[in-house]
C-alpha positions as CSV (number, residue, x, y, z in Angstrom):
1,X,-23.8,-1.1,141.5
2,X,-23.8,-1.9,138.0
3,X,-22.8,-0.1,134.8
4,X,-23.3,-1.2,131.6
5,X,-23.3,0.3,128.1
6,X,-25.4,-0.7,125.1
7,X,-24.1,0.9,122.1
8,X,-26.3,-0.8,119.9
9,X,-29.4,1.1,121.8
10,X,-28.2,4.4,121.3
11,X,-29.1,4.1,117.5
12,X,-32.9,2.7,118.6
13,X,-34.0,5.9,117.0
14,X,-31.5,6.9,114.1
15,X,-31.6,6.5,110.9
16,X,-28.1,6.5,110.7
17,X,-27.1,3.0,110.0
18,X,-23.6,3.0,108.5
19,X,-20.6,4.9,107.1
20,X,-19.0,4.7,103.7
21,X,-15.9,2.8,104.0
22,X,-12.4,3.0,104.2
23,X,-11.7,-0.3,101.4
24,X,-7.6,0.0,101.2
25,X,-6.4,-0.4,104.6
26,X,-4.8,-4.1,105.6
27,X,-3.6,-5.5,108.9
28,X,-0.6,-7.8,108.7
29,X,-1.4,-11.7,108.8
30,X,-0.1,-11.7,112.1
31,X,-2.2,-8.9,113.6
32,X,-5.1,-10.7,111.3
33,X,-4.3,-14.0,113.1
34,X,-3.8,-12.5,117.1
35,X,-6.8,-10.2,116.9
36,X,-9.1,-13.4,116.1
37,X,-6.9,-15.2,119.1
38,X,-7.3,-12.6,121.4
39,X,-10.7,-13.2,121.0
40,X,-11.1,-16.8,120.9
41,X,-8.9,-16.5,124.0
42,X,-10.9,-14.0,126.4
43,X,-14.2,-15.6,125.7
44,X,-13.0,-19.1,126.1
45,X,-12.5,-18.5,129.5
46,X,-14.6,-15.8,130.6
47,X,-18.0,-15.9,128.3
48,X,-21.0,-16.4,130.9
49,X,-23.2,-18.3,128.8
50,X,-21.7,-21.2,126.5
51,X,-24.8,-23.4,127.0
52,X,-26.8,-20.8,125.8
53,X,-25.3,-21.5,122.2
54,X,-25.1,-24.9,120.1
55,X,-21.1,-23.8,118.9
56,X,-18.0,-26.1,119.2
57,X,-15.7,-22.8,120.1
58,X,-12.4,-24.5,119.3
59,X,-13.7,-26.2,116.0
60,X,-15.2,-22.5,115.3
61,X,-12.0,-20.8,115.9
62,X,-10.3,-23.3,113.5
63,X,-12.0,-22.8,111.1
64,X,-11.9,-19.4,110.8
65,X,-8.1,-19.1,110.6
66,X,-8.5,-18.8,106.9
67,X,-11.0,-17.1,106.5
68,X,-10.1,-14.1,108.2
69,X,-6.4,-14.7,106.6
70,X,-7.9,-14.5,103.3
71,X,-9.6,-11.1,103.9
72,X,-8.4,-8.1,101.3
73,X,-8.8,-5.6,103.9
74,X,-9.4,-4.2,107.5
75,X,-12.8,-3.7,106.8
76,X,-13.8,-7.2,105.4
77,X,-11.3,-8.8,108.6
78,X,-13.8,-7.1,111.1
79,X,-17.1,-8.4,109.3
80,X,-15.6,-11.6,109.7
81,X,-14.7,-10.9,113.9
82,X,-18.1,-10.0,113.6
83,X,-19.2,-13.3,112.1
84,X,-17.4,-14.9,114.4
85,X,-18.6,-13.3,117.6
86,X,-22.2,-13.6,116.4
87,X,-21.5,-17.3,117.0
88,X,-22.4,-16.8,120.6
89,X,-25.5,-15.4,120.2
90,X,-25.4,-12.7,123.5
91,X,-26.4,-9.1,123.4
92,X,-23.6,-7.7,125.5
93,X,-20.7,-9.6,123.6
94,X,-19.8,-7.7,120.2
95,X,-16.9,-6.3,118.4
96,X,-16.1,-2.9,117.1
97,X,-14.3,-2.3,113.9
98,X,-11.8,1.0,114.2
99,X,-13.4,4.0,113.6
100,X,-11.1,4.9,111.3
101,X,-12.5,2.6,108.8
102,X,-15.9,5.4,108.9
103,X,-15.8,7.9,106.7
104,X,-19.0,9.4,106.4
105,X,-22.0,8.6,108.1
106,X,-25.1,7.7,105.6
107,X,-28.7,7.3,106.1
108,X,-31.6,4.9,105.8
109,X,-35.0,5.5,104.8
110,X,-36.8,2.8,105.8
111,X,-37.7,1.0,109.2
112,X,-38.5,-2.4,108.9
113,X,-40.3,-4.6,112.1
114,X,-41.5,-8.0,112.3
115,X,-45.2,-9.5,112.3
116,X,-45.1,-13.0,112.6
117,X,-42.8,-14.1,109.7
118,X,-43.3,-11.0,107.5
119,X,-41.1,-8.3,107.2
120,X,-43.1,-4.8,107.2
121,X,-42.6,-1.4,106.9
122,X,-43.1,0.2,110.3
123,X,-41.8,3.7,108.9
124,X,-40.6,5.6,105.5
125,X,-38.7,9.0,104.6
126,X,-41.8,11.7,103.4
127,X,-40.2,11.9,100.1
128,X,-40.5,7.7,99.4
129,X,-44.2,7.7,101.5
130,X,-46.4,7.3,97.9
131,X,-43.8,4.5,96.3
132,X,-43.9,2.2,99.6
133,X,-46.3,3.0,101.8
134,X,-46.1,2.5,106.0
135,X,-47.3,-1.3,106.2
136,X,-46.0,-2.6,103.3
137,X,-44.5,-6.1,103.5
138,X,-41.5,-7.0,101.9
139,X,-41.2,-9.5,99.5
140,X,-37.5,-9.5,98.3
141,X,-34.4,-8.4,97.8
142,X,-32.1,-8.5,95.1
143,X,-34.1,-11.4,94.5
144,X,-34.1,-13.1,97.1
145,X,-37.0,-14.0,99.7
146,X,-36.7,-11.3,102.5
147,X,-36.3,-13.9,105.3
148,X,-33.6,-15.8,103.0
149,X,-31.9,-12.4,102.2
150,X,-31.6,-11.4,106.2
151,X,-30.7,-15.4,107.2
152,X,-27.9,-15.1,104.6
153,X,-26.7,-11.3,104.2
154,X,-27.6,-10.0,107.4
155,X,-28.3,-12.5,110.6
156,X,-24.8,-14.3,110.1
157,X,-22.9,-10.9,111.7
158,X,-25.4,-10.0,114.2
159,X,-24.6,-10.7,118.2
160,X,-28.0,-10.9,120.2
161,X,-29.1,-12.8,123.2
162,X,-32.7,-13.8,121.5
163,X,-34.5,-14.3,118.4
164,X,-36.1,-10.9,118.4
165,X,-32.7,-8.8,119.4
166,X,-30.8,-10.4,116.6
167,X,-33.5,-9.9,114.2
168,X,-34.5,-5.9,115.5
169,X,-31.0,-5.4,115.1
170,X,-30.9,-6.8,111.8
171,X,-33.9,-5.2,110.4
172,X,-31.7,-1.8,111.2
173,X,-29.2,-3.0,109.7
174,X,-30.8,-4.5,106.3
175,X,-28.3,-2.2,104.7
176,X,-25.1,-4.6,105.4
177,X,-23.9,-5.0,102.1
178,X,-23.3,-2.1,100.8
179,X,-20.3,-0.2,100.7
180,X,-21.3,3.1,99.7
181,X,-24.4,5.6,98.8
182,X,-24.0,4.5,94.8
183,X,-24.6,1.2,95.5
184,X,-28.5,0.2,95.8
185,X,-30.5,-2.8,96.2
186,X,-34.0,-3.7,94.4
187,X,-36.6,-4.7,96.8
188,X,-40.7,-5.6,95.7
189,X,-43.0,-5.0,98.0
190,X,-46.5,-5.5,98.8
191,X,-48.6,-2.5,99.6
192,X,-51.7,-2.2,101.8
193,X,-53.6,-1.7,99.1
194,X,-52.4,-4.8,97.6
195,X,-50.0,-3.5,94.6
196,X,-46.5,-5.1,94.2
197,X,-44.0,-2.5,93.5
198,X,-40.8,-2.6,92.9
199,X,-38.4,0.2,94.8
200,X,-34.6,0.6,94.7
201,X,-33.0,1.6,98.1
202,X,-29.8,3.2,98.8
203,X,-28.6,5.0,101.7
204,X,-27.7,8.8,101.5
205,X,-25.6,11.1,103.2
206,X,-27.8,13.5,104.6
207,X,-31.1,12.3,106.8
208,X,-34.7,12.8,106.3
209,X,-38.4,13.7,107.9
210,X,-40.3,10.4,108.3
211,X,-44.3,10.3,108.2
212,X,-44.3,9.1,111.6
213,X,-42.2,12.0,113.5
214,X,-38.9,9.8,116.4
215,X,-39.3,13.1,118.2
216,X,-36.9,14.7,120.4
217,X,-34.9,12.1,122.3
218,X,-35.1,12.9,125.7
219,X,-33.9,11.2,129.3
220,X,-36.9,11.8,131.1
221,X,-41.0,12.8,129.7
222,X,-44.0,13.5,131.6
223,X,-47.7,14.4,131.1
224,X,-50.7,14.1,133.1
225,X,-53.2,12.4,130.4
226,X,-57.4,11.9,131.1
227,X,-58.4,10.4,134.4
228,X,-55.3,12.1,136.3
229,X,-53.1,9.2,134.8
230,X,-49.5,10.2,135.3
231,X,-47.3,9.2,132.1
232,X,-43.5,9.1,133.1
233,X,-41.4,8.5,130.8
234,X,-37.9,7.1,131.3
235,X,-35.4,6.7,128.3
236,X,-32.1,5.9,130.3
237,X,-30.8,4.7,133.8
238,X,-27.4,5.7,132.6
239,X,-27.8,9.3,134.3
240,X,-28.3,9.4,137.4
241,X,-30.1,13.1,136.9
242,X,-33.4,11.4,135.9
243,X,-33.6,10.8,139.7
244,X,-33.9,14.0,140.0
245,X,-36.0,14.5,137.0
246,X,-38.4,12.1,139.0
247,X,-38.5,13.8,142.9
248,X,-39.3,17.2,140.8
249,X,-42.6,15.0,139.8
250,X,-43.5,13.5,142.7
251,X,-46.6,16.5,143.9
252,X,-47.8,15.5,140.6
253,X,-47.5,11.8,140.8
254,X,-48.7,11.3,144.3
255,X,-51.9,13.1,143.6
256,X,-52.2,10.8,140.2
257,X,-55.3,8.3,140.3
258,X,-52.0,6.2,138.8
259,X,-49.0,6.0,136.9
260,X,-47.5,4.7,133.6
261,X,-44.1,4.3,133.3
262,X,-42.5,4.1,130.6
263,X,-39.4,2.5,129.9
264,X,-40.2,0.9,126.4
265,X,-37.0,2.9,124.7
266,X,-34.6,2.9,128.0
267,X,-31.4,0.8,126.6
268,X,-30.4,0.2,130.9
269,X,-27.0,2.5,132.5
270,X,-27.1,1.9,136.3
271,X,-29.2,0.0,138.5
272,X,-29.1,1.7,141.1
273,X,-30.8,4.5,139.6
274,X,-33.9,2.4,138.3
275,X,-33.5,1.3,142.1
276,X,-34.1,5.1,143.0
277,X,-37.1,5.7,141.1
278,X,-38.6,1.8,142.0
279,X,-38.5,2.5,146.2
280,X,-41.3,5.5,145.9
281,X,-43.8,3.2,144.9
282,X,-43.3,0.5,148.0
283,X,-42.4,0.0,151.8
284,X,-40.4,-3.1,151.0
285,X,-36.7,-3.5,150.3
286,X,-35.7,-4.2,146.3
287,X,-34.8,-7.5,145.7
288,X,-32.8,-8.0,142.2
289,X,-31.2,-10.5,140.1
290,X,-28.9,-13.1,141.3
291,X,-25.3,-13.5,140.0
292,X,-22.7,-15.2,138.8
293,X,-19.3,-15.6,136.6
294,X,-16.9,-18.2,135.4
295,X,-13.8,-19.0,137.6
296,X,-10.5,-20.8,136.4
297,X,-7.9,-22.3,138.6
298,X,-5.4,-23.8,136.5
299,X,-4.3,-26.4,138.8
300,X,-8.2,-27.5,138.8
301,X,-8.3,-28.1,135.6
302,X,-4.9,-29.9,135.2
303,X,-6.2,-32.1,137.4
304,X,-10.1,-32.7,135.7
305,X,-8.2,-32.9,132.4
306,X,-6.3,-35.9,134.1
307,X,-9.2,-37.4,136.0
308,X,-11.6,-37.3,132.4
309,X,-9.1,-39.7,131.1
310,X,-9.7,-42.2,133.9
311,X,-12.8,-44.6,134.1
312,X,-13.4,-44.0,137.4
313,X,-16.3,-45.7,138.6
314,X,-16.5,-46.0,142.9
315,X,-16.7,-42.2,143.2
316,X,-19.7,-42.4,145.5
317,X,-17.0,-44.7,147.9
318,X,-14.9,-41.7,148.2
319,X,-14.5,-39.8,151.0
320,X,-16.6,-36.6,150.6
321,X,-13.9,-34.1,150.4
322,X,-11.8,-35.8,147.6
323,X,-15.7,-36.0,146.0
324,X,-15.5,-32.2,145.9
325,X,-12.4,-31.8,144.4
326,X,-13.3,-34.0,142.0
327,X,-16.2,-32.6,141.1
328,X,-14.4,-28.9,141.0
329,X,-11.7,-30.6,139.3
330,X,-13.9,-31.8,136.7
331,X,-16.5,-28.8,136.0
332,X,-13.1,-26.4,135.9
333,X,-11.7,-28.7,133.2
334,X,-15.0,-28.8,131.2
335,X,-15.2,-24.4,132.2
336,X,-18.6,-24.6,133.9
337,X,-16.7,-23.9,137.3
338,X,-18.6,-21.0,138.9
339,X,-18.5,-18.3,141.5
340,X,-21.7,-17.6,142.7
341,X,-21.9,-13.6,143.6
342,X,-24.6,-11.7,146.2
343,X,-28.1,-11.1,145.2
344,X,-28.1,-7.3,144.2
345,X,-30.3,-6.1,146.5
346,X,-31.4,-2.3,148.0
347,X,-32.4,-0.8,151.1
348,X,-35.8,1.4,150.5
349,X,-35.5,4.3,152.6
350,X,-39.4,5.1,153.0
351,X,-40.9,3.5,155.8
352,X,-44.2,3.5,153.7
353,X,-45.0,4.1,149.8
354,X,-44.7,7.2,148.7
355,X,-46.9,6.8,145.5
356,X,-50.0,4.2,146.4
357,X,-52.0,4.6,142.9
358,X,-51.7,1.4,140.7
359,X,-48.6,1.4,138.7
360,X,-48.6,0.6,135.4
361,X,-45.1,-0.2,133.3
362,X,-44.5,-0.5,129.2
363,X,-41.7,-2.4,128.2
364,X,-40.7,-3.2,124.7
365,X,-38.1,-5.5,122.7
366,X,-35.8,-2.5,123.6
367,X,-35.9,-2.1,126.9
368,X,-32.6,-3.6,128.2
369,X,-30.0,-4.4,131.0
370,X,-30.3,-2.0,133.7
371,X,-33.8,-1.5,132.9
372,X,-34.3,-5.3,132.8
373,X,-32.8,-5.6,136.3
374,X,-35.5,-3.0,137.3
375,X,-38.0,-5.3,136.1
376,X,-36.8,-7.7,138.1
377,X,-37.1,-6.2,141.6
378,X,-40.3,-4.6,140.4
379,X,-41.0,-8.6,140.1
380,X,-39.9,-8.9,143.6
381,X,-43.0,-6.8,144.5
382,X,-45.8,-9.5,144.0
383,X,-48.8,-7.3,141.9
384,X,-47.7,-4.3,142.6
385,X,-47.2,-3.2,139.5
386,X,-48.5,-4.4,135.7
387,X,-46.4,-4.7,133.0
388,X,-47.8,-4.2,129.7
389,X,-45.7,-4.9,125.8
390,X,-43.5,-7.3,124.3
391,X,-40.7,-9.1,125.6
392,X,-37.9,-7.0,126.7
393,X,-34.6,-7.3,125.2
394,X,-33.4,-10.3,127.0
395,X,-29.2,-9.9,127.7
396,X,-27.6,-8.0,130.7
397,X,-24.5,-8.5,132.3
398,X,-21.2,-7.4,132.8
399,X,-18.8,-7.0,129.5
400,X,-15.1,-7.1,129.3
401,X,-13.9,-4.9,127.0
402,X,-10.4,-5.0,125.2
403,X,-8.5,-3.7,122.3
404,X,-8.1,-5.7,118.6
405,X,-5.3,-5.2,116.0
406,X,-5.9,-1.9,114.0
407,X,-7.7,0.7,116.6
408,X,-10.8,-1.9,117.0
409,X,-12.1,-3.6,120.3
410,X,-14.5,-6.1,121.2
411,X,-16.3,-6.8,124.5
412,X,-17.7,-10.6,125.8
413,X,-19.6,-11.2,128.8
414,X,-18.9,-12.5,132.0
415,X,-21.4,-11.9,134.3
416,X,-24.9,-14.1,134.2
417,X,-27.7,-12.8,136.1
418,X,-30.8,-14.3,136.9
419,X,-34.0,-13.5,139.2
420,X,-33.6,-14.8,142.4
421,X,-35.4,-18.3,142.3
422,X,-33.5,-19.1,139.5
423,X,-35.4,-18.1,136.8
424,X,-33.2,-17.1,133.6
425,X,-34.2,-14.1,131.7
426,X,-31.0,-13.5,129.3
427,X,-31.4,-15.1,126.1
428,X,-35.5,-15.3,126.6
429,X,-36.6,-11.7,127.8
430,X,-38.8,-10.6,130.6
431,X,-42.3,-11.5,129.9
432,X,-45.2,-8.7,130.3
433,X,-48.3,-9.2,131.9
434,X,-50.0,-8.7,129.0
435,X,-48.6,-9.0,125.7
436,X,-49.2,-6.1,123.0
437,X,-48.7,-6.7,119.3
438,X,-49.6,-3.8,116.5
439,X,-51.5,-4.6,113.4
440,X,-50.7,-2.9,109.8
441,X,-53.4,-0.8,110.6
442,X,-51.7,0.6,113.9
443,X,-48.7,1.1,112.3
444,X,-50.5,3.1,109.7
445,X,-52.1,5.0,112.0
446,X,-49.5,5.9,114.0
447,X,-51.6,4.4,116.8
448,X,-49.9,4.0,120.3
449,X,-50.9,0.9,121.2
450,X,-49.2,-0.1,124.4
451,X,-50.2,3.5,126.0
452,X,-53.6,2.8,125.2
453,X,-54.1,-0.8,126.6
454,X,-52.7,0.4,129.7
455,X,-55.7,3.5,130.0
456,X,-57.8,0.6,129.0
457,X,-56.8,-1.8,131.5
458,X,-57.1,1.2,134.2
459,X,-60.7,2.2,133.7
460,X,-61.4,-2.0,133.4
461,X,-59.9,-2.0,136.6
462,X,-62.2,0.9,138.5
């Protein structure tokens, strides 16, 4: 069983981005100096995926000793934690500054995605609608290029596995520099229509309508569109009541001429549960990722430390035990000793398929962790199912979480799971089957574009 919380996911749909700020409180050099230790220290020798990032950790930690001595205040010492943990680039590895540096939420009213290398609008507040419209591209800020604006204010403090998790999560987050609701920045814009205007932003402390409505969050959806085509939709396998949710459905879905599922906004939660749902449509036993995490035996690595001073060359002469421990010796001293865990795996309990119709799935950047994993033993599964969107978010894993100086905490992961030939997925995404990108013009319209390539592919496929 796995359990894993993603934060960061909850605020997929919010507009709530920030807080103004608590500016006077300071931590002592020493708690200053341990916090960034304690760090440095956990994911030295527990962080899963060092050769995922191009960082000398030691140099790294070095050279932030000033840096986050020099900081005025508890609130700039956790942006540069943040800075610091961004290094390694991994989606379930973060740090949280102390709540008590929040003191009052504030609100966006803009959504930004990416198209290509452009920045565009994908939403707005109703009351900013006529000043920059839905599919406007950004142009600048503060003077700046966009993209030079996010690579230098933004991207430097953000902790993601891939390219597109670091930059989603910066495009919520374009708001970084600012401290509170007076402050504003002066963005120019290019509209649809092809007008530059120029619109300054600032966050408020009470939310907004948007023209295109987030809707009620909800754990589990479901509608029966044309055609008898079953739409299921699943926002979370962190309760295991959407199991339940699901059975309630099943009349319904096992009369459907087939089923969308859609797990395009589900942030993961427990395995297990996406496990639950994934046996109804199969006979076969699940099949998941494969695992594996860092081990350190100190007496290993006093001896590789010792033995990558020596110019040993006859190794292939040595008797193959004492190869071993050399080799152990050696990969503990350089930390890529591992213990390799079980491949998670689950026992269907239906002899045959309860659901037989073709089964569609719609994944998005956004669809992470647990939800990944159930993409993997749906994987497992040869064609039984299509999956249809972008890459999903790419990180899973298993944090370790632990307080910092001041009421913070920070998490790092150890745990590195992969599909079951080998095939790494963390720090790349699961790929769809096929690959769905809007236009301006679906944005504009509001157009779901994912839901309606999968109806499309199902009549093709009559």
């Amino acid at each position: 069983m796995k359990k894993i919380a993603l934060p960061l996911l909850g605020l997929l749909m919010s507009t709530s981005v920030s807080a103004q700020f608590d500016l006077e409180s300071n931590l002592s050099d020493a708690e200053k100096l341990y916090g960034l230790s304690k760090f440095w220290s956990e994911a030295t020798y527990n962080f899963a995926f060092f050769d995922q990032t191009d960082v000398n950790w030691d140099s790294a930690y070095q050279a932030f000793i000033p840096r986050v001595l020099a900081t005025p205040n508890t609130f700039e010492y956790y942006r540069e934690l943040k800075r610091f943990c961004a290094l390694l680039q991994d989606g379930h590895t973060d740090v949280y500054a102390p709540e008590s540096l929040y003191q009052s939420s504030f609100f966006i009213r803009l959504i930004f995605m990416r198209m290509g290398d452009k920045i565009i609008v994908k939403n707005v507040a109703k009351v900013d609608a006529d000043k920059v419209p839905v599919g406007s591209e950004l142009l600048t800020v503060d003077g700046l290029p966009a993209k030079v604006y996010f690579e230098t204010s933004v991207l430097p403090y953000i902790s993601g596995s891939t390219e597109h998790e670091r930059w989603n999560d910066a495009l919520r987050s374009f708001t970084y520099p600012l401290r509170d609701t007076l402050q504003s920045q002066a963005m120019v814009f290019l509209t649809p229509s092809g007008e530059k205007v120029t619109y300054h932003h600032r966050c408020h402390n009470a939310n907004t309508t948007f023209v295109h409505d987030f809707g009620e969050w909800k754990r589990f959806d479901f509608e029966m569109l044309p055609d008898d085509v079953a739409h299921v939709t699943i926002n979370t396998f962190g309760d295991s009541e959407v199991v339940g949710d699901f059975v309630a459905k099943l009349p319904e879905l096992k009369a459907a001429s087939a089923v969308i599922l859609d797990l395009r906004g589900n942030g993961g939660g427990n395995s297990d549960v996406g496990a639950e749902i994934l046996q109804y449509f199969t006979d076969q036993n699940l099949l998941g990722s494969v695992w594996r995490t860092r081990q350190h035996r100190p007496a290993y690595k006093a001896w590789g430390d010792w033995l990558l001073t020596e110019d040993i060359t006859n190794l292939d002469e040595w008797p193959e035990d004492e190869q071993e421990w050399y080799h152990t010796s050696v990969n503990t001293a350089l930390g890529e000793s591992w213990y390799i865990g079980d491949t998670m795996h689950f026992v269907n309990q239906f002899e045959t398929a309860q659901i037989t119709s073709p089964l569609i799935i719609l994944i998005s950047n956004y669809t992470a962790s647990a939800a990944e994993d159930f993409l993997i033993f749906a994987d497992g599964l040869g064609d039984r199912a299509t999956v249809i969107g972008q890459r999903s978010f790419g990180s899973t894993g298993q944090p370790m979480q632990f307080d910092l100086p001041g009421g913070g905490s920070a998490r790092i992961c150890t745990k590195r799971d992969s599909y079951p030939d080998g095939r790494e997925f963390v720090g790349f995404g699961v790929e769809p089957d096929i690959f769905i990108e809007p236009t301006i013009n679906d944005l504009i319209s509001g157009r779901d574009i994912e839901l309606d390539r999968a109806l499309e592919y199902l009549h093709q496929k009559k």
